[in-house]
C-alpha positions in Angstrom: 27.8 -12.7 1.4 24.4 -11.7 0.9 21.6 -13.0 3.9 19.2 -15.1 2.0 15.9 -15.4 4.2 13.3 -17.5 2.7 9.5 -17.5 3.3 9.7 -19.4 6.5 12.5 -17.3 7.9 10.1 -14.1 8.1 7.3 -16.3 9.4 6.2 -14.7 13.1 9.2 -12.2 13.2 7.5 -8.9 12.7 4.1 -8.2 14.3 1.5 -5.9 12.7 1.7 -3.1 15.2 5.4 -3.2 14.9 4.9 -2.7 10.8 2.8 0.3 11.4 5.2 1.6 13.7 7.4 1.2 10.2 5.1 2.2 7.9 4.5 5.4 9.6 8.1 6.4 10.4 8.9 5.7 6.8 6.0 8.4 5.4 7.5 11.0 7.5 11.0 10.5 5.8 8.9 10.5 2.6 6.8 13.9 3.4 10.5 15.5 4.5 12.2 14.7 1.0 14.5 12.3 2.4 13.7 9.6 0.2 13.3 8.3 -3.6 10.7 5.9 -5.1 11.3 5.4 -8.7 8.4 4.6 -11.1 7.4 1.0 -11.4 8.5 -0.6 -14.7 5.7 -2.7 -16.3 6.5 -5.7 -18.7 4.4 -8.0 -20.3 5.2 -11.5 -22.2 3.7 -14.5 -23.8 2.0 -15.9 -20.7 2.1 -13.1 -18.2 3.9 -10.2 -16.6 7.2 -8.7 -14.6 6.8 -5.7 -12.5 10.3 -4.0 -10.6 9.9 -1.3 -8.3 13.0 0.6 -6.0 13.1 2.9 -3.4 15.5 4.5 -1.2 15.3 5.8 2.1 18.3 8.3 2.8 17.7 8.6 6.5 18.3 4.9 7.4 20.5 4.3 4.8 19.3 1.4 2.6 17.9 0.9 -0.7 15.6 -1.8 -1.8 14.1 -3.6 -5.3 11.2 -5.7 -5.4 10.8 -7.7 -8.4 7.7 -10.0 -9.2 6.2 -11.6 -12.2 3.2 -13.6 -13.0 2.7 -16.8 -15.4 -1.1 -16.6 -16.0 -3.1 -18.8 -14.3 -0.3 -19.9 -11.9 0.6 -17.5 -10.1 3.0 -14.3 -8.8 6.4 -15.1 -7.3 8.2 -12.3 -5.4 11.5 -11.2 -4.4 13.4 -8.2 -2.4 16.2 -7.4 -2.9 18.3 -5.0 0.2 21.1 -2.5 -0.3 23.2 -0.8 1.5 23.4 3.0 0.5 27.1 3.9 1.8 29.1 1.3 -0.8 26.1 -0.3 -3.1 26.4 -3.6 -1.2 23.6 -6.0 -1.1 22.7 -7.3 2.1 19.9 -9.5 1.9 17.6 -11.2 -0.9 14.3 -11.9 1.0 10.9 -13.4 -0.5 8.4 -10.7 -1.0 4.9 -12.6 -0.3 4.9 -11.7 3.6 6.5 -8.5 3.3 3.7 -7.7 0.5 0.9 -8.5 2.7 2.0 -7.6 5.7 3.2 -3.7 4.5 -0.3 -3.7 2.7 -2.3 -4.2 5.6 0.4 -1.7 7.8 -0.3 1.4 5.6 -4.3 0.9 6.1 -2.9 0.6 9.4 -1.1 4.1 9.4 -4.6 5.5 8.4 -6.3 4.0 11.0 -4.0 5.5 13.5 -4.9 8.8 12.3 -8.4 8.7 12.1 -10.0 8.4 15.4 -13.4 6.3 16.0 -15.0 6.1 19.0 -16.0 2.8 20.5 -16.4 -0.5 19.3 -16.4 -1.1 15.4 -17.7 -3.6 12.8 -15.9 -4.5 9.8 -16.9 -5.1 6.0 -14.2 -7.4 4.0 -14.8 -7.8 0.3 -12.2 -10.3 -0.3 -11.1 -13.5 1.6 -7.4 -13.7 0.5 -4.0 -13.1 2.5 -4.4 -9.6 2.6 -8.2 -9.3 4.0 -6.6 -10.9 6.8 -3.9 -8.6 6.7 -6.5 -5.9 6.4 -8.6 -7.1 9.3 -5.5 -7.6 11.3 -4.0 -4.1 11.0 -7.8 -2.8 11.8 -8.0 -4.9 14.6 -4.8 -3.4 16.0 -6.0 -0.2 16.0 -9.6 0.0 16.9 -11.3 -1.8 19.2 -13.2 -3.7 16.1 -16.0 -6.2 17.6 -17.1 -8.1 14.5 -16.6 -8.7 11.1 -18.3 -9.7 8.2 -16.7 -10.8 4.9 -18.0 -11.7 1.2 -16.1 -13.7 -1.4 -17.2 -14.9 -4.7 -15.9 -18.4 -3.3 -18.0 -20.0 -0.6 -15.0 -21.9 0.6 -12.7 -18.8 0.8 -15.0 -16.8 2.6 -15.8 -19.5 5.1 -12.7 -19.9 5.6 -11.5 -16.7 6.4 -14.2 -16.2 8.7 -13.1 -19.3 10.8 -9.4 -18.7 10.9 -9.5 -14.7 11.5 -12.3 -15.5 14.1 -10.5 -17.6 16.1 -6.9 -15.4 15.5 -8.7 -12.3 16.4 -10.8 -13.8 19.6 -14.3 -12.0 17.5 -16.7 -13.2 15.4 -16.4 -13.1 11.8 -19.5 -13.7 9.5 -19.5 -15.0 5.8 -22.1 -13.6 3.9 -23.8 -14.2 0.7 -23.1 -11.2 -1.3 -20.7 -7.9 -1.1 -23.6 -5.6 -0.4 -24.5 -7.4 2.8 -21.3 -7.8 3.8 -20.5 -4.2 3.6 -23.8 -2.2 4.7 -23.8 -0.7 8.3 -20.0 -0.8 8.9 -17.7 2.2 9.8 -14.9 0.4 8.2 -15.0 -1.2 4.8 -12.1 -3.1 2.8 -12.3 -3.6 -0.4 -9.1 -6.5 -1.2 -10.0 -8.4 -4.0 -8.9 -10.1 -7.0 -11.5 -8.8 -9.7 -9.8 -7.9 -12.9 -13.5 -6.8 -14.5 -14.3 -3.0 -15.1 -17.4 -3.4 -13.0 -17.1 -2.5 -9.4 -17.0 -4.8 -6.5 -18.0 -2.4 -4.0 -20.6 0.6 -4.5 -21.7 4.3 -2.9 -24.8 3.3 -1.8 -23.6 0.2 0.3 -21.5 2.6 2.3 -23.9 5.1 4.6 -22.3 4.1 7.6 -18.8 4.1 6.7 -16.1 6.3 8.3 -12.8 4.7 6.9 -13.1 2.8 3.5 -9.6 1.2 2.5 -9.4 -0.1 -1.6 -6.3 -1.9 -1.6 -7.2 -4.6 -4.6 -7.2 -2.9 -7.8 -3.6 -1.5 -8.8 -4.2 -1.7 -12.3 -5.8 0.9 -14.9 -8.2 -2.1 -16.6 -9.2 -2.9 -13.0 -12.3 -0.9 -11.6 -12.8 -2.2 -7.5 -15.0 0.6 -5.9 -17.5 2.6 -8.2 -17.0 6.4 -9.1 -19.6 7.6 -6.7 -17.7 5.7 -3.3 -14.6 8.4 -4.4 -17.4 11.2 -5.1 -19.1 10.5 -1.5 -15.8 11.1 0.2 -14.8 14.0 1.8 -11.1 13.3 1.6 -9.0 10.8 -0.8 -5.3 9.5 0.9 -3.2 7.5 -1.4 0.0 6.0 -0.6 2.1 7.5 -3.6 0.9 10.1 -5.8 1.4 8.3 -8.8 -1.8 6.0 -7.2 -3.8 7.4 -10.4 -1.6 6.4 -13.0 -1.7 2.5 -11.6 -5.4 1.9 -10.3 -8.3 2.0 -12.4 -11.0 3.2 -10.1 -9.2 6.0 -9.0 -8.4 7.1 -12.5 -11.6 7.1 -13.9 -12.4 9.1 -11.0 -9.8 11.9 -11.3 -11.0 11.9 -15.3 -14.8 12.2 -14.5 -14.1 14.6 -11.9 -15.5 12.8 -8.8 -12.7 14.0 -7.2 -10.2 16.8 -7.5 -6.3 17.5 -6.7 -8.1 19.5 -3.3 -9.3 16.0 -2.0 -6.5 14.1 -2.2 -3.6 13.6 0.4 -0.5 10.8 0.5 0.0 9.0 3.0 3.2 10.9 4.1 1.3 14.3 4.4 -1.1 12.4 7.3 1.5 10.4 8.8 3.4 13.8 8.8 0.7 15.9 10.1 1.1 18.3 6.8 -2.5 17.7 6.5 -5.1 16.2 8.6 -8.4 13.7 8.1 -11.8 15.2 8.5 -13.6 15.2 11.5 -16.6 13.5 9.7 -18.0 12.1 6.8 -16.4 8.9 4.4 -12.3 8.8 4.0 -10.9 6.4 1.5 -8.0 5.4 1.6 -6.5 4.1 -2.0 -3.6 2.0 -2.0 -1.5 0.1 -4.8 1.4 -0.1 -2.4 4.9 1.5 -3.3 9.2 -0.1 -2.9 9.6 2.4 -0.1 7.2 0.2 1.9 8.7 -3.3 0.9 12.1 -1.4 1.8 10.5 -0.1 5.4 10.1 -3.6 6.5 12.6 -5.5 4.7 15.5 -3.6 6.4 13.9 -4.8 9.9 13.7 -8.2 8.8 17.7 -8.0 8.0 18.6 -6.1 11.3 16.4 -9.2 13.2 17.6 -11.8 11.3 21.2 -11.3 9.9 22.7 -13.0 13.3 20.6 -15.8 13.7 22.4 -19.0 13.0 19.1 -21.1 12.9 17.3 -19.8 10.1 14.5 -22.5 9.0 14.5 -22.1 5.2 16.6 -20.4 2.1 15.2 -18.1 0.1 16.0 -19.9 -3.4 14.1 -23.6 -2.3 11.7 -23.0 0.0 10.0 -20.1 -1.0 10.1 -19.7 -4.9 9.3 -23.0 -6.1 5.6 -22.6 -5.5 4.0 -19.1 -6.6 1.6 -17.3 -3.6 -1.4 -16.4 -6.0 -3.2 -18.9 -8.1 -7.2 -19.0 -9.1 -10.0 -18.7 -6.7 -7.9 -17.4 -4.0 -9.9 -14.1 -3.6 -7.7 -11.3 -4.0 -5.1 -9.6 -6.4 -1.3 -9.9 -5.5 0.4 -7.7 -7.8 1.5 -5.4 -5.5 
């Protein structure tokens, strides 16, 4: 019988180093051709949309589907589902909504990793959602980051953010008026928001300070998050599947004006590899509209933790699907 591991049951289990750790093993299966990410299959009805996504990753053995739909205005609801590879058996059905943020905020993490800054560094949020703080979390685990700032649209959200990842992170973390000032002067800037508008959240000029700029929010084509000329400013492009074009606006209108070309972009797996390296200087971005063979990385070490514990706090059918993880004003896109 399939594992069924709510919400609650992945609460605290996998730490943010640890899904870096999985992240970055995973690329370098991908970057030796020992796995298999289908394309994403794109649906939409009366009231909103279904997106399923698989992947398979030959080397450990499993295979995993995510499949997620939103009613509009309500919200997106997500579920993973786990195979085995040997027999087709399915091992586990496990709510997606952690394993979304948390592998979101991992593969910025996997950059990070690779692209060394020295000393202390501040931080730029746009975005106050679940996965800034996934995004500030994965930073914070890999550089020695000493402040933060963050904009929302949403007073509330961006107050909030700065109070509860200020306190989680022992740093301070500064809400600020407007996206400009929140992102000037930073090394790192993440862009993780919710804006579905074809005017960008985040622009070139804002960004003369900035080493490592991660755009995780807009995975759709309608949706522009960072302007043409942050993509033109940057000496290299990593995405974390090469399809990235195909999904996110910004990044498509950039390939199509020619702000950047097929020599300035990298995946993920070719960095994590070492098949290709990040400059010594200058602006990386780092565009991400997440892939299955992520969900599957950390979905399989959420089984191998869990699939013996006999005092599992919640079931995946009741407690985690009954109310959806994205609704209005929360200040970032989950459609991941």
């Amino acid at each position: 019988m399939a594992l069924m591991l709510g919400a609650e049951a992945l609460e605290g289990v996998v730490e943010m180093r640890e899904a870096i750790d999985l992240l970055e093993a995973m690329s370098q299966h991908e970057a030796a051709g020992k796995t298999f990410i289908s394309p994403r299959l794109n649906s939409a009805f009366d009231g909103g949309w279904m997106r399923m996504m698989f992947a398979a990753d030959y080397v450990a053995g499993y295979a995993a589907t995510k499949v997620f739909h939103m009613i509009d205005d309500v919200g997106v609801r997500y579920v993973v589902s786990l195979y085995r590879l040997a027999d087709g058996e399915l091992l586990a059905v496990l709510d997606g909504r952690l394993i979304t943020d948390l592998r979101t905020g991992a593969a910025s993490g996997v950059i990070a990793r690779k692209l060394k800054i020295e000393g202390p560094i501040t931080v730029g949020l746009i975005g106050a959602g679940h996965q800034a703080r996934m995004q500030l979390e994965a930073l914070a685990s890999v550089y020695r980051v000493e402040s933060a700032a963050v904009y929302s649209p949403t007073a509330e959200n961006r107050e909030r953010l700065a109070r509860q990842m200020s306190s989680k992170l022992g740093i301070p973390v500064k809400a600020e008026a407007t996206a400009e000032v929140a992102t000037r002067g930073h090394k790192v800037v993440v862009a993780a928001t919710s804006s579905q508008s074809s005017q960008p959240v985040l622009r070139a000029e804002w960004l003369g300070e900035c080493r490592l700029l991660c755009a995780v929010g807009s995975t759709r084509p309608q949706s522009i998050e960072v302007d043409e000329g942050s993509f033109r400013a940057a000496k290299l492009v990593v995405v974390d599947t090469p399809r990235a074009a195909e999904e996110a606006g910004d990044l498509q209108y950039a390939v199509k004006s020619g702000a950047i070309g097929a020599e300035q972009q990298k995946t993920m797996a070719q960095i994590a590899s070492g098949a290709a390296s990040l400059p010594d200087s200058g602006l990386v971005v780092f565009k991400s509209v997440g892939t299955a063979l992520q969900d599957l990385a950390l979905a399989v070490r959420y089984f191998e933790l869990l699939r013996g514990r006999k005092d599992l706090p919640g079931a995946l059918d009741l407690a985690s699907l009954k109310k959806p993880v994205s609704a209005k004003g929360k200040g970032e896109r989950r459609d991941k």
